[in-house]
C-alpha positions in Angstrom: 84.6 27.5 134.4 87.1 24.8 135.1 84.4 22.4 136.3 83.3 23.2 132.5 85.9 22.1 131.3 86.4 19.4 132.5 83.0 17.9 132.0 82.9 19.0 128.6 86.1 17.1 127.6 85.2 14.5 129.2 81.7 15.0 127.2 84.2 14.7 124.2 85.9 11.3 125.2 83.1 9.7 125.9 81.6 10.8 122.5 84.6 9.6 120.6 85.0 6.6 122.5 81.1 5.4 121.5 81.6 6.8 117.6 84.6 4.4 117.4 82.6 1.7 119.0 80.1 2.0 116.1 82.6 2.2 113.3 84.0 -0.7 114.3 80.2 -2.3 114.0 79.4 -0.9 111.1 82.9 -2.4 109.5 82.6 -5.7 110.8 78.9 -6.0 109.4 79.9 -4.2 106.5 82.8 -7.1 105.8 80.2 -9.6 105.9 77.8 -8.2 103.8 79.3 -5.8 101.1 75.9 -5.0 99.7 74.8 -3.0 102.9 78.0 -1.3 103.7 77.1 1.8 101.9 73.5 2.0 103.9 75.2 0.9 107.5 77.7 3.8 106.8 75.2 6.3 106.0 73.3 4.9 109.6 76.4 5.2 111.5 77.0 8.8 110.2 73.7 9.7 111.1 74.6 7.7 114.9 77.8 9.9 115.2 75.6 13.1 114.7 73.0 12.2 117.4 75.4 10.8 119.5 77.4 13.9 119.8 74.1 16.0 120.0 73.2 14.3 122.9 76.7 14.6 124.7 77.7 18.4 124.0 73.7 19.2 124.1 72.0 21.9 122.3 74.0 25.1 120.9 74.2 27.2 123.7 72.7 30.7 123.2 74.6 34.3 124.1 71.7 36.3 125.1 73.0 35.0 128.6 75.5 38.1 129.3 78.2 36.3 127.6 79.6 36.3 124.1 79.8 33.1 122.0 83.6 32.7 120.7 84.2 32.9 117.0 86.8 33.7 114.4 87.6 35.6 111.4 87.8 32.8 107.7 89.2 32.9 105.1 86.2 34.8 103.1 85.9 37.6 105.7 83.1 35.8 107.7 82.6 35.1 111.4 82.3 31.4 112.0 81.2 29.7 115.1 84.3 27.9 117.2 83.6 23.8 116.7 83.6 22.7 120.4 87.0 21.6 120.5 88.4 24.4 119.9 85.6 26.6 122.2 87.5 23.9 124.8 90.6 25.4 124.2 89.9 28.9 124.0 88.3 28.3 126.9 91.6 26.9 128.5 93.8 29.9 127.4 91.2 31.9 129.6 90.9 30.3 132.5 94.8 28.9 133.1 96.1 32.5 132.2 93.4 34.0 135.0 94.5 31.6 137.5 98.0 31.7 137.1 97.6 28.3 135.7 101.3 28.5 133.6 104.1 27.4 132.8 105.6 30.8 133.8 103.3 32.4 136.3 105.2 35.7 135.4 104.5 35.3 131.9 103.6 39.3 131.8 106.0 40.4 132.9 108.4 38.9 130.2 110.7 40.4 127.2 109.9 37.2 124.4 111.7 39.1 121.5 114.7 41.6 121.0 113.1 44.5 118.8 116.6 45.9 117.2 114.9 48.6 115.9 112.4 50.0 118.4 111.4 53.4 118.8 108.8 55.2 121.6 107.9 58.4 119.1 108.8 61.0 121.8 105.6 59.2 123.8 105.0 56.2 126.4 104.3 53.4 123.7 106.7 51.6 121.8 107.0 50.5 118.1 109.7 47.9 116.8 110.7 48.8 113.3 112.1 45.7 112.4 110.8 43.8 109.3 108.8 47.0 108.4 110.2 47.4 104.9 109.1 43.9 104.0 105.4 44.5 104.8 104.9 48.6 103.8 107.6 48.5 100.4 107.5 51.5 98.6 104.1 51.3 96.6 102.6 49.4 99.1 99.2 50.6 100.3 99.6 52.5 103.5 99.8 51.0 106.7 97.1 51.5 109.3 97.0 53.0 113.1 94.3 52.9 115.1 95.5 55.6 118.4 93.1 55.1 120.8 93.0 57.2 123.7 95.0 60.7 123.2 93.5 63.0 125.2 94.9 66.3 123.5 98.2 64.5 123.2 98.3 63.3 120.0 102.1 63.0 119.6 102.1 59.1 118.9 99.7 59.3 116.1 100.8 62.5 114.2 104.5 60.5 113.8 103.1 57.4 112.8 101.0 59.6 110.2 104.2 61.3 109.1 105.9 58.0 108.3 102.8 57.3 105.7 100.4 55.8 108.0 96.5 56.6 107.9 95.3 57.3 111.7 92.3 56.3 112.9 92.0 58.4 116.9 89.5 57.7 119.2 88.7 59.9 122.4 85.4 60.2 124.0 86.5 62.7 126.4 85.7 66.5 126.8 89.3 67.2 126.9 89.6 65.5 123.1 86.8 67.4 122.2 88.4 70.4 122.7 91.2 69.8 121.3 89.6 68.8 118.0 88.3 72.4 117.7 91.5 74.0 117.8 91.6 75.1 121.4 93.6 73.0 122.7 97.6 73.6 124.1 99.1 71.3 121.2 97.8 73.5 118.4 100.2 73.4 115.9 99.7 69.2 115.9 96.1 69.9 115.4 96.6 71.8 112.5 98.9 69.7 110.5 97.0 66.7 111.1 93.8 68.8 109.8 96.5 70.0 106.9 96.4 66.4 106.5 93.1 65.6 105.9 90.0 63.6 106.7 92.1 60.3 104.7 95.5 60.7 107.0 94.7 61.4 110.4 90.2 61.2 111.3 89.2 61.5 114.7 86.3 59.8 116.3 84.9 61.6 119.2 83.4 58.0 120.7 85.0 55.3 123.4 86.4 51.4 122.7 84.3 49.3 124.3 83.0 45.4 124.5 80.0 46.2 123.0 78.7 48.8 120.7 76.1 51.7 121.7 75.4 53.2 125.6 78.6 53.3 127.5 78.5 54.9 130.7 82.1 56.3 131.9 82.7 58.9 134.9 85.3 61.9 135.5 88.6 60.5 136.4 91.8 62.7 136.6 93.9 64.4 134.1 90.6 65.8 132.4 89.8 62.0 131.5 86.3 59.9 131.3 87.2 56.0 132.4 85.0 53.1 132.8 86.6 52.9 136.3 83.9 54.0 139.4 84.7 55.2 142.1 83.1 53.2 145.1 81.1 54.8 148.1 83.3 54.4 150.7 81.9 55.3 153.8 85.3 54.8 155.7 87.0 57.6 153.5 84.9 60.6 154.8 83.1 61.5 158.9 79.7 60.1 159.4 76.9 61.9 158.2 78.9 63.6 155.5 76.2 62.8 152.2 77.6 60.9 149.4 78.6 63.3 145.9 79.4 60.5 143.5 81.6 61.9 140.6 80.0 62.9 137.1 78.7 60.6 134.5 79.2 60.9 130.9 76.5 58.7 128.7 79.0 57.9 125.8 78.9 55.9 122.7 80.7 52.9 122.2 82.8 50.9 119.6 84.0 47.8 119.5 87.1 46.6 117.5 85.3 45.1 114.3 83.0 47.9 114.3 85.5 50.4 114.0 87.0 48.7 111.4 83.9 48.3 109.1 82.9 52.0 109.9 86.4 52.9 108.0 86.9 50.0 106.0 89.7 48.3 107.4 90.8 44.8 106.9 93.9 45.1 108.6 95.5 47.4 111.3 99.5 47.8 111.7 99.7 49.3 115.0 96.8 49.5 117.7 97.6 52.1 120.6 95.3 51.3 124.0 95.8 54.1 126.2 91.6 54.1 127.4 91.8 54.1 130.9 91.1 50.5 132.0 88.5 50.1 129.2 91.2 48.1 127.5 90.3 44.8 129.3 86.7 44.8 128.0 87.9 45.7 124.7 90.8 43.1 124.1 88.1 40.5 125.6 85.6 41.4 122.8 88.3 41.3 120.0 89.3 37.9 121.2 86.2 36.5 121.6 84.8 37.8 117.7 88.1 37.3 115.8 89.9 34.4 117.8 93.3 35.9 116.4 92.7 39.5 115.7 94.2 41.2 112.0 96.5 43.5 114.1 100.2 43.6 113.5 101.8 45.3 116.6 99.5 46.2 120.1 101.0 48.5 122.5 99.0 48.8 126.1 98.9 51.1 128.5 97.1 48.8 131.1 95.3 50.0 134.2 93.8 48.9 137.1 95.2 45.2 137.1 95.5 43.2 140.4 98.3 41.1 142.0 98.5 37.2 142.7 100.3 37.6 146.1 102.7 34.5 145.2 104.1 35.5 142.8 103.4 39.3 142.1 102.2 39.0 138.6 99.0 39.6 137.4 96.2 37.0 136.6 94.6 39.6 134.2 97.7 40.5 132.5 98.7 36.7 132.3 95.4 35.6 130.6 95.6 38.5 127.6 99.2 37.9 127.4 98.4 34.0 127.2 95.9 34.8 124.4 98.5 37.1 122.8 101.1 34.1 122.5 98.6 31.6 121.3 98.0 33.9 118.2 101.5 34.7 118.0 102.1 37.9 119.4 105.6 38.3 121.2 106.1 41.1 124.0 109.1 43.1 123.0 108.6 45.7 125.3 107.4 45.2 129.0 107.9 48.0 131.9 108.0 47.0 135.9 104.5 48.1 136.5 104.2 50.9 139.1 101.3 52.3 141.7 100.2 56.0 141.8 97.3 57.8 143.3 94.8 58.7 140.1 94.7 62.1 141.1 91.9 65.2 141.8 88.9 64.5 139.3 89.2 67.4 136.9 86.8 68.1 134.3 87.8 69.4 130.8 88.4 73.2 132.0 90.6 72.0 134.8 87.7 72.0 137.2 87.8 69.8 140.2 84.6 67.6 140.8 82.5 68.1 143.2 82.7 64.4 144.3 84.1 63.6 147.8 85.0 60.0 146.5 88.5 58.6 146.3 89.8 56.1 143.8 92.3 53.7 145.9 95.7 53.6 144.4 95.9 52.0 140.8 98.8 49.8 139.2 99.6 51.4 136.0 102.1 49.4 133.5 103.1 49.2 129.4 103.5 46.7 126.9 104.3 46.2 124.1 103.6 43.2 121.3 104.3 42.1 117.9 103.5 39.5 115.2 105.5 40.4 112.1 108.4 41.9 113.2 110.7 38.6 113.7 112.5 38.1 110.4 
């Protein structure tokens, strides 16, 4: 990617360099001879186009695996990145992956005090601050998109009972459950189907970077993840037969998806508690929207590793970098920690069958807001 880069720009200076070259031709001819100016600019115009056809070459095509970077304008349309700013997009990515910064800790930082931040009774945090100034009284309700509850859907229920409309999304057996009534947190089931279908709706389908097919497998605490256990024939005696864990065939949604399927322009808080599906997501959202219309983003990330010199995160450094380019602060940011996943357990309690073992995750959360500085 870097090597990319740096042919690309270098595509760029060359191109600018031999544009200039011909302005200056076509101005010096044109001075002579005022009565072809207008026809030697139109030629150099169409000069410039060709010339920079030739040195970026064709549009390149995403039916390669990859995505093709756009943004959200100003009329609610997608439109294509010029190459430019592909370039820097692209830089973002790859200096934020490497540990390429400024601050090679840059995750791990505190960027705003939140005077007014509250965790709901839950893991995720909310700042407050600024909030009367974008939900006044009047004001159309503010948006929360809680994916990721299991049957705990504590954060969402108190962001529904400050006015907010709640979009959940579980794919999970264990969410299933819950939404019929049979879950332990029954009294929050009923008051958010007290509620109704407008305040709190529940979406029994997984965030992914794509929509359609998603394949996830048991994990622990009754959960489906994206993350596979490996077959690890150092973890079990010779000539013990592989029992991989169970697979779920889900469906998928991807940010802008969800938000036409209910819709949403704008969303005030999104909750990422999905089990190390988050990466994939966040990369999709960044990729369609450039900047996406969120206000707030709290993480629960997963599965992250560790640059060894400095003990930070290249993953969490290149969302984070992304985050600060589109002017998101981290107001909340806890020292990550490493657990054991746990027994796979299916939706009954149940342990798998599988004689696999996930190696010890890194488990941390975060927290990030746009509109809360005043």
């Amino acid at each position: 990617m870097i090597c990319f880069s740096v042919i690309t720009a270098l595509h760029v200076q060359q191109a600018r360099s031999d544009l200039r070259d011909a302005e200056t031709s076509v101005f010096l001819q044109s001075s002579r001879h005022p009565e072809e100016s207008l026809e030697k600019r139109f030629a150099a115009m169409e000069h410039r186009v060709e010339e920079l056809e030739r040195q970026l070459g064709n549009e390149p095509s995403d039916n390669d695996g990859t995505r093709l970077p756009t943004r959200l304008g100003a009329d609610g349309s997608f439109v294509k990145l010029p190459a430019l700013e592909r370039l820097r997009f692209l830089e973002h990515k790859v200096t934020g992956g490497l540990n390429w910064l400024k601050d090679p800790l840059l995750h791990q930082q505190v960027q705003m005090q939140c005077k007014n931040m509250s965790d709901l009774g839950t893991d995720h945090h909310v700042c407050f601050d600024n909030w009367e100034k974008h939900h006044p009284p009047g004001s159309p309700s503010c948006v929360v998109y809680d994916l990721g509850i299991r049957a705990n859907p504590e954060f969402g229920v108190e962001m529904m009972r400050k006015g907010c409309k709640v979009r959940a999304y579980d794919p999970s057996p264990m969410s299933a459950k819950w939404w019929t009534g049979k879950g332990e947190e029954h009294k929050l089931w009923q008051e958010v189907k007290d509620a109704g279908e407008d305040r709190y709706s529940f979406v029994p389908l997984a965030a992914g970077g794509q929509d359609g097919p998603f394949k996830l497998y048991e994990y622990d605490w009754n959960q489906v993840s994206i993350v596979h256990a490996e077959n690890d024939l150092t973890k079990r005696p010779a000539g013990t037969p592989d029992k991989p864990p169970k697979e779920f065939q889900m469906e998928a949604r991807t940010f802008g998806t969800m938000l036409k399927e209910h819709g949403d322009n704008y969303v005030d808080m999104l909750k990422l508690d999905i089990e190390g599906s988050e990466f994939i997501f966040l990369e999709e959202m960044f990729d369609k929207y450039g900047c996406p219309p969120v206000g707030q983003l709290t993480v629960e990330w997963h599965h992250f590793n560790l640059d060894e010199r400095y003990g930070s995160s290249p993953e969490l450094n290149s969302l984070h970098n992304l985050l600060n380019s589109c002017g998101f602060k981290a107001f909340h940011n806890r020292d990550h920690w490493r657990a054991n996943p746990g027994e796979f357990q299916d939706a009954e309690g149940v342990e798998s069958s599988s004689n696999r073992v996930l190696p010890p995750v890194r488990i941390t959360l975060a927290s990030y807001c746009k509109d809360c500085e005043i």
